[in-house]
N, C-alpha and C positions, 0 to 999 in steps of 0.2 A: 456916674462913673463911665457909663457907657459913652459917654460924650467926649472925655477924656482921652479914652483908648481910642474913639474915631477918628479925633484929631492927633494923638501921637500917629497913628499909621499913616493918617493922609500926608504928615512930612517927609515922609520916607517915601512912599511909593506914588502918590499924586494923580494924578489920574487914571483908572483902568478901563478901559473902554471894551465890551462883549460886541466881537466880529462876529454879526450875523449873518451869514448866508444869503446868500440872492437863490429864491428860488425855485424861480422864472428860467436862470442859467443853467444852461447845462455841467452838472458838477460830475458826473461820469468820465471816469477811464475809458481813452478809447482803446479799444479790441488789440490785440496783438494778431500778426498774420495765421490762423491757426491752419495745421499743416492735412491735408490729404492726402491718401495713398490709397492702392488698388484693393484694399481690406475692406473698405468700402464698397468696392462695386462688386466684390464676392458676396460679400451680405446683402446686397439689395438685389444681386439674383438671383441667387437663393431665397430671400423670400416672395420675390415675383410667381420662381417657378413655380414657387407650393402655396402662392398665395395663402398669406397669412402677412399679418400686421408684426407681431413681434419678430424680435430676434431668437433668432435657430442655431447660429451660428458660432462656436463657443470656443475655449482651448482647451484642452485633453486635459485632465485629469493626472494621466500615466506620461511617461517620453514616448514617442513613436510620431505620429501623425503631426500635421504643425497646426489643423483645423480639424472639427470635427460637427457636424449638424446632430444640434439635440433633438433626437426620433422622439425621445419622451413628451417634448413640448408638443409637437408637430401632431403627435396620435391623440394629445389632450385635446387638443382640437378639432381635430378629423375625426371622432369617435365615430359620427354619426354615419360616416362614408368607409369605416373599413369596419374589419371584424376582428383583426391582428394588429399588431403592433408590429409585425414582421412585415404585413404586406402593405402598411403605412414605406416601411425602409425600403421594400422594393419598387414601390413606386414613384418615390424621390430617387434612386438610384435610378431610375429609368426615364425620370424627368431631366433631369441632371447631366444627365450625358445626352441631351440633343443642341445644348446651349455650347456652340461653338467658341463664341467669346469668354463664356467661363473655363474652358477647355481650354484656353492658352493658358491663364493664370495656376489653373490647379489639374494635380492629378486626382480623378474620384474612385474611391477603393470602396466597398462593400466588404464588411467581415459581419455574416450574421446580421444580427440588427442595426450595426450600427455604420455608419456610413462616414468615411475620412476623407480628409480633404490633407493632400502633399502641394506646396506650391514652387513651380516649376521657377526655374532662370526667367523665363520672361515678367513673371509678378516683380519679382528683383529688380529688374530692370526699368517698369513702371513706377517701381515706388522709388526708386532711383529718379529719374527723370521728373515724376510730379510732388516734389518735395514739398513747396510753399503755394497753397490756393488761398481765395478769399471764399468766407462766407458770409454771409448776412448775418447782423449782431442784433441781441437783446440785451435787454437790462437787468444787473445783478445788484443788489444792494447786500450788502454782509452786512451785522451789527454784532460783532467781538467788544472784546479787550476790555472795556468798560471801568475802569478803575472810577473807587471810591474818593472823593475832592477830598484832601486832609488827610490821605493815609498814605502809608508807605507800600508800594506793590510789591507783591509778595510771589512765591510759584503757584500759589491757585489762580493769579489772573495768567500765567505765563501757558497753560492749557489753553482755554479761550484764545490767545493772541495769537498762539501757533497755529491751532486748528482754523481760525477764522483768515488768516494771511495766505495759510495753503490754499483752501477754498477758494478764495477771490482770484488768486495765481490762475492757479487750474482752468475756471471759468474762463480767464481771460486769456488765453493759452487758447480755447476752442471757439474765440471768438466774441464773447460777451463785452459787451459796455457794463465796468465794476466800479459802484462808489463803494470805499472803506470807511465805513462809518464806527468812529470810537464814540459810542452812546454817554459821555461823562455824568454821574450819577455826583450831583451836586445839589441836591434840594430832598428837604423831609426835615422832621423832626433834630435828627443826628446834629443839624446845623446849627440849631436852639442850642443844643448841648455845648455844643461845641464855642461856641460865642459866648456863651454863658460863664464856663469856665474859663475863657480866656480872659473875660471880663474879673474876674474875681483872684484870678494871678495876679493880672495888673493892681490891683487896688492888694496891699499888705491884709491880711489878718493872721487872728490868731490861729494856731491848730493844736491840739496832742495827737493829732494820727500821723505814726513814723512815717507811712509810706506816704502820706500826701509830702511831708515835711521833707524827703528825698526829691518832690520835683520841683521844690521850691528852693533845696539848695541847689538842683541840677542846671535850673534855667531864671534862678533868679523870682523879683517882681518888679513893676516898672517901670522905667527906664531901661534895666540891667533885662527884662523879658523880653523886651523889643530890641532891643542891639541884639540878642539871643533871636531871635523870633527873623528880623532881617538876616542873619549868617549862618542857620540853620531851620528854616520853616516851615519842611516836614517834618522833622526829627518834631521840634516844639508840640507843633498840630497834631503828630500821634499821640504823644503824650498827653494831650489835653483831654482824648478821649477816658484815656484811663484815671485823669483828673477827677473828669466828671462822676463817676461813680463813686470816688472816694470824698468828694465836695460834705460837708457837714451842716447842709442846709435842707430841712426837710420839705421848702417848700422850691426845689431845686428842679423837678419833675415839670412841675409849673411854670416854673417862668421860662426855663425852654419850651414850652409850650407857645408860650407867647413870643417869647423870640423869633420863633418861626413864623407864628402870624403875622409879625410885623416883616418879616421879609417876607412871608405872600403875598402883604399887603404893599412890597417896595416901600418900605421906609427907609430914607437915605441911608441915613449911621448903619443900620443891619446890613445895608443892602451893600455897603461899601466895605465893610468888613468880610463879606460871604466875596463877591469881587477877590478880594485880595486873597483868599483861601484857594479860589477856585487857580489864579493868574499863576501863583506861585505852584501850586501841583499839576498844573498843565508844563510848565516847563520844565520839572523837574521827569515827570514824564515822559517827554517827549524825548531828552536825553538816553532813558533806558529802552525805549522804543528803538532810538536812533543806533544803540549797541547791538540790538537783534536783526535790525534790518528789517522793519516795519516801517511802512509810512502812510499815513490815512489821508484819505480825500476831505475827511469832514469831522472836525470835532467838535457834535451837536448837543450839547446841555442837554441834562433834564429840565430845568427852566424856562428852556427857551419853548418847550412842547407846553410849557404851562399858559404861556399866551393863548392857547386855542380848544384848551379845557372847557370854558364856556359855553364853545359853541357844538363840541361834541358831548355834551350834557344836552344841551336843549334838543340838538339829533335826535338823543335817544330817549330823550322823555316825552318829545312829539311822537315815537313810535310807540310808546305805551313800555318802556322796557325798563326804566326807573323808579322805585318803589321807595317812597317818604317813610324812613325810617327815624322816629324822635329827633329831627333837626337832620340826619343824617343822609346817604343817599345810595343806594346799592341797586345791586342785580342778581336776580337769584338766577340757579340755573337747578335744571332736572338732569339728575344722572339718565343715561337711557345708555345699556353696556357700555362700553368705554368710551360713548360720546356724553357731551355736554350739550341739553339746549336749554337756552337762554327762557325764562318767562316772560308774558306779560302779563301778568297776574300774581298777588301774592301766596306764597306757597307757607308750609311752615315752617319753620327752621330746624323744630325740632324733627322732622322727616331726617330720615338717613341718608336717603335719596337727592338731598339738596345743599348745595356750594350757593356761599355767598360771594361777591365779589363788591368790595364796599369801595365806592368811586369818591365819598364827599365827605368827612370827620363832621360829627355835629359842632364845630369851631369854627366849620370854613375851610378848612385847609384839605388839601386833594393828597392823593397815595399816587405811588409809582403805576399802580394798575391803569389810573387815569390819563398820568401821562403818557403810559405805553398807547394805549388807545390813541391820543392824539398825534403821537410819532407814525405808528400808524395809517393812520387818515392820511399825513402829508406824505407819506412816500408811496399810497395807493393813488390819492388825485393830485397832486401837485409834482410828484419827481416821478410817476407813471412805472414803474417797477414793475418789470414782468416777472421777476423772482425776488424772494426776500428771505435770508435766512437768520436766525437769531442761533449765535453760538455762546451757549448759555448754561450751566452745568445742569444736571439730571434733576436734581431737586426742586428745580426752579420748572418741573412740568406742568403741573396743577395749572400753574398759574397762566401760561402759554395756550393749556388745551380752552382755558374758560377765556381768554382774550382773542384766539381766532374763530372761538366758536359765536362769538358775539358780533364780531367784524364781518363774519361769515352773513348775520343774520340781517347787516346791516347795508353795508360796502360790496356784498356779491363779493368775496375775496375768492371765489370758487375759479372766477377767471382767474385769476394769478398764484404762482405755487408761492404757498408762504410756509418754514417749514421752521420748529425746534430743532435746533441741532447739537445735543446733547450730548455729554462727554460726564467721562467716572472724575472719581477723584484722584491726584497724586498725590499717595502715600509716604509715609519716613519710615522704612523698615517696616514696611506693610500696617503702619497704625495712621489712623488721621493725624492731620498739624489740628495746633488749636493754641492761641495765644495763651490758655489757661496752661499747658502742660509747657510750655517756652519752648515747643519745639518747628514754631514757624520760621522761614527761611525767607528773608526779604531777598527778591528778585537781585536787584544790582549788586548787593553782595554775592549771592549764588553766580554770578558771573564773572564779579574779581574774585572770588575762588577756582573756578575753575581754569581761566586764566594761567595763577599762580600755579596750578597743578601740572596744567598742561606745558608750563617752560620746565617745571622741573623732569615733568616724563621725557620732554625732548631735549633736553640739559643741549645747551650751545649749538642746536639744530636748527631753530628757528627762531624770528624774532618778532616783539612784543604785538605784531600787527597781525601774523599769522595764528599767535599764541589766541588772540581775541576772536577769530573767525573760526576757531577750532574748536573756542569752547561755546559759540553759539551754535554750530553745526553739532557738537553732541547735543545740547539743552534739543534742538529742534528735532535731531531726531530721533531723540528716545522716546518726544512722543509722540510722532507722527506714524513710527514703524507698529502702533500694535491700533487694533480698532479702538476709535476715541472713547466707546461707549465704555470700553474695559475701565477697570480701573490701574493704575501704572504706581511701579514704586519707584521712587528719586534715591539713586545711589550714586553719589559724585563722583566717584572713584571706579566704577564700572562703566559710565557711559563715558570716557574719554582713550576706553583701553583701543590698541589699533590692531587688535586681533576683537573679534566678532562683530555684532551687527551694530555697528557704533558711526557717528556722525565722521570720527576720526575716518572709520575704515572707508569711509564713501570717499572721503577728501581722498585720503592718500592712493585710492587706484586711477581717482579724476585724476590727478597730477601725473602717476607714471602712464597713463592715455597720451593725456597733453604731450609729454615731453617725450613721448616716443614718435608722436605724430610731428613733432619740430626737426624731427632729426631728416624729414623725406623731404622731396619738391615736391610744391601741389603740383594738382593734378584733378582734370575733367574727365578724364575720359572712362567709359564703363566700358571693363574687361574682365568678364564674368570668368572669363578661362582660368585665369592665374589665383584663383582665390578654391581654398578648400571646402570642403563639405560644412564644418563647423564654421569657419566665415560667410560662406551664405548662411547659413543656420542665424549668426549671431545681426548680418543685416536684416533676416525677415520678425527676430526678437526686437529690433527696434521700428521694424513696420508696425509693430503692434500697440506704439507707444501712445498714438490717438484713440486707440480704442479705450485703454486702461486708463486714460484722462477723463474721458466718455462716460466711463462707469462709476470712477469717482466723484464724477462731475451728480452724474445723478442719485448715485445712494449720499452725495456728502460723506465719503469716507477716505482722507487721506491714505493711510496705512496700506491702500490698493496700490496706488502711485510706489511709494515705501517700501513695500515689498517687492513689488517688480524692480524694480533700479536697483535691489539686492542680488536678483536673481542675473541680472545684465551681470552686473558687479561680478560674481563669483563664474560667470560663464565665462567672459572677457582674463580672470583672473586665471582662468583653466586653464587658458585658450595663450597668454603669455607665459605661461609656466611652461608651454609646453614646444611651443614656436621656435624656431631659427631664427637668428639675426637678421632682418630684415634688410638692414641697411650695407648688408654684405649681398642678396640679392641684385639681380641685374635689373637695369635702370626699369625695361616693361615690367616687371612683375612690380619692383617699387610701386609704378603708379597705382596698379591695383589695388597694391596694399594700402595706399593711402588713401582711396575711396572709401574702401570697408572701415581705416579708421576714423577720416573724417566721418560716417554716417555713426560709427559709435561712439565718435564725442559731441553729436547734435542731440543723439539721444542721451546721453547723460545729461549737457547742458541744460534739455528740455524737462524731463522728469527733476534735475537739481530746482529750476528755476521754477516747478508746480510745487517744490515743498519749503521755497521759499529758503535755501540752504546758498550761503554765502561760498564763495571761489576764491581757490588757493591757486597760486601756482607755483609753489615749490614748498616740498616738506623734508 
């Protein structure tokens, strides 16, 4: 029967051919120009003067001061050379003030222990003039989004795609060469299953189980599955899932078993069937990708890592670190406090103390662990990655801490940062989703809903083009705004409101920026005279916009970016509540005014385009 089904599919769909990578070429994002300012050479002379390697140099806590040097850091240090923590502060206050060149940019206050930095007109006017520098780029590889071949995406991949798309942004925002890499998880057992059951729709039998007998009136057998199967073939292919477990064959376990080895083994029929699963959910994908404003450099199979499984096996059993398990193949490791090392020796399993990590089914057939390893391998020596992050939920730790601790032992990954980047769950009314309680929410739906929601809040406001970038800007940033590692609830109806900290609320103050800033003539010229206290104020709050990228760049924490562009947001939002009409102003003061807003719509634009948030221009 399986021959049957390979030939009804091949008339339909005919050839699929898997676009493999060259990986010789360079498949990196080049760098975006990332921006410099004088925030910089305040940091790096202050830690000159007090020599020391970290950074001292922080933002207040409290309003008052616009900088402030962390004494606490600086004495953690210096222990051995003071006896106070006071006479740590008076000695950088007296270092401090002999550096003439920092003296133009800041004034240095001393209260007590701590030591404040005010930054005068002239910093203004440096960060003004050095807007756009080059730096020298490295290499970032992200690996998000990762949806399963055959299912329908849902909002637990919509975490990963947001958090892994800011990340890559950001990076590439401060300079980085970023490949996007969507990992497509299309090989394992699941696919036995899944072919299996397909197999057995097509071909008529009997049943008495109602609920199987619902998807056989749903989508036919056939003929009637495949007309089905071509005009709906996610829908199908979920279903198939749920097929298989209700299938009334006890030796069903089985022959997906063997299904699978035969597409390990590349058997045509299998292997054209799996093609056709994979073809059809990539492009239905790529669709709901293309509604959020993602787009990936590379969408590289599980499969395809399976090519080089062999030779990362023989790697690590010439190193002594694979252990012949009854046909099988693993690797133990020894807990040692919260690290993992790797053995080469057998340990026992029943020890507490010992993680297995099984690379080879006594079948033949290899796990995801194996492939990871091998995905791995090629983007340490073939795509040379100076950074690698896997954005990947919490759960999935274990498996991370026992696969770089291995790579570590093998690959020296000690040279290159490779990092878990882990996020909570998003909840429904603060419970888990779980297809068993029917309270999962597929992705592309959760977006023409919010859509529909969003035309009816703005009833004859806006239209259908704006309605869609509205409801992508709230999905993005309900979750971007709180730390990923939290765990976030999904309330459709609260993240579209355009009162509080909502995707809406960020569009609609961009737009009244924009179209305040259209209504002036440009204008070059720096005329610090005509601008208030709070306007300088609000150009050296977007001096700060590199640093705050910087930091998120290295904890991997959007919600830093997220929060800051709230705080723009609501100081700018003060700051026009409270303002004259500008454009009632005389022509000199216009110009000035149009400096300070063109500098806070750079910085809006730039923090928008680090969280990967779509652009209105009219609400």
């Amino acid at each position: 029967m399986i021959d049957s089904l390979y030939e009804k599919l091949y008339q339909h769909f005919w050839e699929i051919h898997l676009q493999k990578p060259d990986l010789d070429s360079n498949l990196y994002q080049s760098s975006s120009n990332p921006l410099n300012n004088p925030l910089d050479v305040v940091k790096n002379k202050v830690k000159q003067a007090l020599e020391v390697d970290e950074e001292v140099v922080d933002f207040p806590s409290v309003k008052g001061p616009d900088l402030i040097v962390d004494i606490k850091r600086v004495w953690e240090s210096k222990k051995n050379k003071f006896s106070s923590i006071k006479q740590v502060s008076d000695r950088v206050f007296e270092k401090l003030q002999t550096d003439d060149d920092l003296l133009q940019l800041v004034e240095i206050k001393q209260a007590g222990i701590f030591i404040n930095f005010n930054l005068k007109d002239f910093y203004i006017e440096q960060f003004l003039n050095n807007w756009l520098q080059d730096k020298p780029s490295k290499k970032l590889i992200v690996d998000y989004a990762s949806p399963n071949v055959a299912k329908q995406m849902s909002v637990w991949h919509l975490r990963s795609s947001v958090i892994g798309q800011s990340l890559a942004n950001i990076h590439q925002l401060l300079g980085w060469d970023v490949l996007r890499w969507n990992y497509i998880w299309d090989w394992g057992t699941p696919f036995g299953k899944l072919i299996f059951a397909f197999e057995k729709f097509y071909q008529w039998f009997e049943t008495q189980d109602s609920t199987l007998e619902f998807f056989l009136k749903k989508w036919g057998s056939g003929d009637m599955l495949i007309k089905n199967f071509v005009s709906s073939p996610i829908d199908v292919m979920a279903d198939l899932y749920a097929v298989f477990r209700l299938l009334p064959f006890e030796d069903k376990d089985i022959k997906a078993r063997e299904y699978f080895a035969l597409l390990d083994k590349w058997d045509e029929r299998i292997v054209y069937i799996w093609k056709v699963f994979r073809h059809l959910s990539i492009e239905k994908y790529k669709q709901v990708f293309q509604k959020l404003g993602i787009e990936f450099d590379l969408w590289w199979w599980e499969a395809f890592a399976q090519e080089y499984v062999d030779e990362i096996l023989k790697i690590l059993d010439d190193l002594g670190y694979i252990v012949h398990s009854q046909g099988a193949l693993v690797v133990y490791f020894k807990k040692e406090g919260n690290s993992r090392i790797p053995q080469k020796w057998w340990v026992s399993r029943a020890d507490k103390d010992v993680e297995v990590m099984l690379l080879r089914k006594q079948d033949g057939t290899t796990l995801y662990a194996t492939r990871d390893l091998a995905t791995l391998w090629l983007r340490l020596t073939k795509l040379k990655a100076d950074k690698i992050l896997y954005v990947v939920w919490a759960e999935q730790s274990l498996h991370f801490q026992l696969l770089f601790a291995l790579a570590k032992k093998v690959w020296w990954i000690d040279k290159v940062y490779v990092e878990h980047v882990e996020f909570g769950l998003m909840l429904m009314g603060w419970e888990k989703m779980s297809s068993r309680k029917g309270n999962v929410v597929y992705l592309e739906d959760l977006i023409n809903t919010l859509e529909r929601n969003i035309l009816e809040e703005f009833k004859n406001k806006i239209d259908e083009e704006t309605a869609s970038k509205l409801a992508v800007a709230s999905l993005v940033f309900n979750d971007l705004k709180s730390d990923r590692i939290k765990n976030i609830d999904f309330d459709p109806q609260k993240i579209v409101k355009l009162n509080g900290d909502t995707g809406t609320y960020v569009l609609y103050w961009y737009v009244r920026l924009k179209n305040l800033l259209m209504k002036l003539n440009p204008s070059q010229d720096i005329d610090l005279s005509h601008l208030s206290e709070v306007e300088k104020g609000l150009i050296k709050k977007v001096s700060f916009v590199e640093e705050i990228l910087a930091r998120a760049s290295r904890l991997n924490k959007p919600h830093l970016v997220a929060q800051f562009l709230l705080e723009l947001i609501k100081e700018f939002n003060s700051w026009y509540s409270n303002s004259p009409k500008i454009v009632e102003m005389e022509l000199e003061v216009q110009k000035s005014k149009y400096v300070f807003l063109q500098t806070l719509h750079q910085g809006f634009l730039r923090l928008m385009q680090a969280l990967n948030l779509p652009i209105v221009t009219k609400m």
